[in-house]
N, C-alpha and C positions, 0 to 999 in steps of 0.2 A: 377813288372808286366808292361810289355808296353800298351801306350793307345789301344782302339780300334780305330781303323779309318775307316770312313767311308764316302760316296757320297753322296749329296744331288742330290735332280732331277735336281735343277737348271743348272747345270753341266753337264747335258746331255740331255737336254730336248726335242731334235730332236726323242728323243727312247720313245716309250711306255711305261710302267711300266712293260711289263715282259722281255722287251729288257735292262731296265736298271738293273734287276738284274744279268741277261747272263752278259752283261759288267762288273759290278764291280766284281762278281764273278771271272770271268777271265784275269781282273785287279791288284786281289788280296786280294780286300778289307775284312775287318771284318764284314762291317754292311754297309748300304744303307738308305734312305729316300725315300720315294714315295710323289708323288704331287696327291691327289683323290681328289681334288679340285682346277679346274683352279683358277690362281694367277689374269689373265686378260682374255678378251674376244679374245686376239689376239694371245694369246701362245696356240698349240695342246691342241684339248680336248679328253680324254680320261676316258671314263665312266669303271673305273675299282669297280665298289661300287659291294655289294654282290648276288651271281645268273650271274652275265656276263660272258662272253666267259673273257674277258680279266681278271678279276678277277681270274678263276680258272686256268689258265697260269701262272699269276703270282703267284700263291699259289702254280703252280706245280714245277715253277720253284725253288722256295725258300726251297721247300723240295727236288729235287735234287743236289741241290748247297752246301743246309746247312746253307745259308747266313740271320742273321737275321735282321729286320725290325728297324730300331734304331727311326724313328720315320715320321707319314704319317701330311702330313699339306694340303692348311694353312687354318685355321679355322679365322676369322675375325670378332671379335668384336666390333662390330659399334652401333651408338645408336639404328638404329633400328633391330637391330638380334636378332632371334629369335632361341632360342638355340637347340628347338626340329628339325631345321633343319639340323642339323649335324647329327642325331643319326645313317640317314644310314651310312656316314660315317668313323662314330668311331665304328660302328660295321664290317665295311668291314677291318677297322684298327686291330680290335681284330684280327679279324680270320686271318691278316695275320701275327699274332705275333706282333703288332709295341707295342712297349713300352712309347711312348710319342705323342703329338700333340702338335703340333706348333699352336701356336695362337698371332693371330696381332692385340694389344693394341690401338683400332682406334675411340676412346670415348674421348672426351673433359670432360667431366662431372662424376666425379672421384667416386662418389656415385653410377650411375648407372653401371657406370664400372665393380666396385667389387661385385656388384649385378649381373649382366651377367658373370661375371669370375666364379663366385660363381658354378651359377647354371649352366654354362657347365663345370665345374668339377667334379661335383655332378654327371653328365651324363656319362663323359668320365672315372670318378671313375667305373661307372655300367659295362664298358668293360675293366676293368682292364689297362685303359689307363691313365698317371700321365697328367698333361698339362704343358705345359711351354712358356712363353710370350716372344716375340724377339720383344723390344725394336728397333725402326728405327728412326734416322733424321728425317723425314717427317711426321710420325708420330704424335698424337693428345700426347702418351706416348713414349718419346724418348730416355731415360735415364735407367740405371739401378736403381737411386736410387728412380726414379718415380714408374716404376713397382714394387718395393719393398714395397713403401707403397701402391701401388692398392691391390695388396697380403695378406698384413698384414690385410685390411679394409674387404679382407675375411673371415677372422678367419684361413684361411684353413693354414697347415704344410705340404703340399702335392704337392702346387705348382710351378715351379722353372725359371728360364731364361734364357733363350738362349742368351750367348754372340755372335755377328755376329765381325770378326775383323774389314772388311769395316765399318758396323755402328758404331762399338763400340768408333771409332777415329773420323769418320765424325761428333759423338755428342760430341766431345772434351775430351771421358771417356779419364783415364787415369788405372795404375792396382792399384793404390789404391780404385778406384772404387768398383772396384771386392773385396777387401780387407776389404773394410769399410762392407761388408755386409755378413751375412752367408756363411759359404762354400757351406750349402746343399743346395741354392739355386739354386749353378750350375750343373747342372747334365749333360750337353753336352755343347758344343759350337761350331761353324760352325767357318771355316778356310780358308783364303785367304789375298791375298798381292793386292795393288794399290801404286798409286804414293803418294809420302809423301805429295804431294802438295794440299791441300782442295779444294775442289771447291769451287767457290764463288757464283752459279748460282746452282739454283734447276734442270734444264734440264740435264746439268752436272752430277752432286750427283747422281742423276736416273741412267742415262747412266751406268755411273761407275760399278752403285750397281747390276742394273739388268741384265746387259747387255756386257759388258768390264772388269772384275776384272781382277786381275792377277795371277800367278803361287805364292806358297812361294819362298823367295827370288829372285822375279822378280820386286818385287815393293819396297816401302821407309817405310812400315808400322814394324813396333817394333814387330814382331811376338815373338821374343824370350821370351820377358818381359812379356809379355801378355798370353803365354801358363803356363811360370811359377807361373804368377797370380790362374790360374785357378788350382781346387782341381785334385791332380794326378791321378785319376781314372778317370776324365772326357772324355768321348769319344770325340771324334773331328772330325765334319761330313767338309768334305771339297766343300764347297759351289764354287764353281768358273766359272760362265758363261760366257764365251771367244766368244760370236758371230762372231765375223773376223775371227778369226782361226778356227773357225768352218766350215769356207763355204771352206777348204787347209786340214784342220785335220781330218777325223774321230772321232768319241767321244770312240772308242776302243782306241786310241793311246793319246787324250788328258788324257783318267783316269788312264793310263798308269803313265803319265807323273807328272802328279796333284800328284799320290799317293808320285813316287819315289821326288819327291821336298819336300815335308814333310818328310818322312824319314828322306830326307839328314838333314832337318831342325833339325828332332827332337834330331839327334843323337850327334848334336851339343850341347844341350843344357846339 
């Protein structure tokens, strides 16, 4: 069975959430990501939570497309979050089918951590939504095998982790990484190439990640080795925000493009 493939918003973030579904949809793709929580104060804000105009657009669009929800973010974990603030959230997330939440590991103190992991799982269990932690460089938890034990320190068998390919090489992971640790942990993984060459400056790193990635097979990063790492049924949300060729490309012709570069990739392998 071939993977699913799907967009993340990052990827298209100049669209609203019911324009990013119109796009992937006519892109091709399998499945999509929603952002129902700004990342920054300086990227589109888009209030699609439950009752908005924009919410039931994009709920209409998704039943005329067909196209399902693979997963809405980012939920952020910090010492001081408080977890009953997501629930409109995860519940605008239900209704629109998404099957996971993206959550950002951003706690120094590994106790309170699994404590807040805990109990917004226990939440996003209440809408039938699984959670999964994407480990970053910059990050207070930056590794896969850190998030594994914040996990573990849950009790919970429920929760899993987003491989990102930029961060997974920027923390120096390798796929034994992936290897050393459950497969059911992985239940998606987000997709992109950059230059092989690490930054050595935080300004940099940033840039790259949130702002300049690259196409598959456009950059120096081991995608091949790295998809094989990952369990065969894992979907693969292709993360890639190109700002430069954003202000020359359309985001109809970059998700165009993003998808058919994976393709080629995958069929190689």
């Amino acid at each position: 069975m071939a993977r699913l493939l799907g967009i993340a918003p990052l990827s298209h973030l100049e669209l609203s959430p019911p324009q990013m579904v119109t796009n992937a949809a006519q892109a091709g793709y399998d499945t999509l990501g929603l952002r129902l929580i700004a990342a920054t104060p300086e990227e589109p804000q888009h209030n699609c939570l439950r009752g908005t105009t924009l919410m039931h657009e994009t709920a209409r669009r998704l039943a005329d497309t067909g196209l399902a929800v693979l997963d809405v973010e980012i939920f952020r974990l910090k010492p001081d979050t408080q977890v009953a603030d997501y629930e409109a959230a995860l519940a605008a997330g239900a209704l629109l089918g998404a099957r996971h939440a993206l959550a950002a590991p951003q706690d120094g103190d590994a106790a309170r951590l699994a404590h807040t992991l805990g109990a917004f799982a226990d939440l996003a269990a209440r809408y039938g939504l699984g959670v999964d932690l994407e480990p970053t460089p910059w990050y207070e938890v930056s590794t896969l095998d850190a998030c594994a034990k914040i996990i573990a320190a849950t009790g919970r068998d429920d929760i899993g982790i987003v491989v990102d390919a930029i961060h997974f090489d920027r923390a120096g992971e390798t796929p034994a990484s992936i290897r050393a640790l459950p497969t059911t942990l992985f239940r998606y993984a987000q997709l992109c190439d950059a230059p092989a060459a690490r930054p050595s400056d935080l300004p940099t790193l940033l840039l790259q990640a949130r702002a300049e990635r690259m196409m598959p097979g456009d950059g120096g990063l081991d995608l091949a080795r790295l998809i094989r790492a990952l369990p065969d049924e894992s979907p693969l949300s292709l993360e890639i925000p190109m700002n430069t060729l954003a202000t020359t490309m359309p985001a109809s012709e970059r998700a165009r493009r993003m998808l058919a570069r994976t393709r080629e990739l995958l069929a190689r392998l």
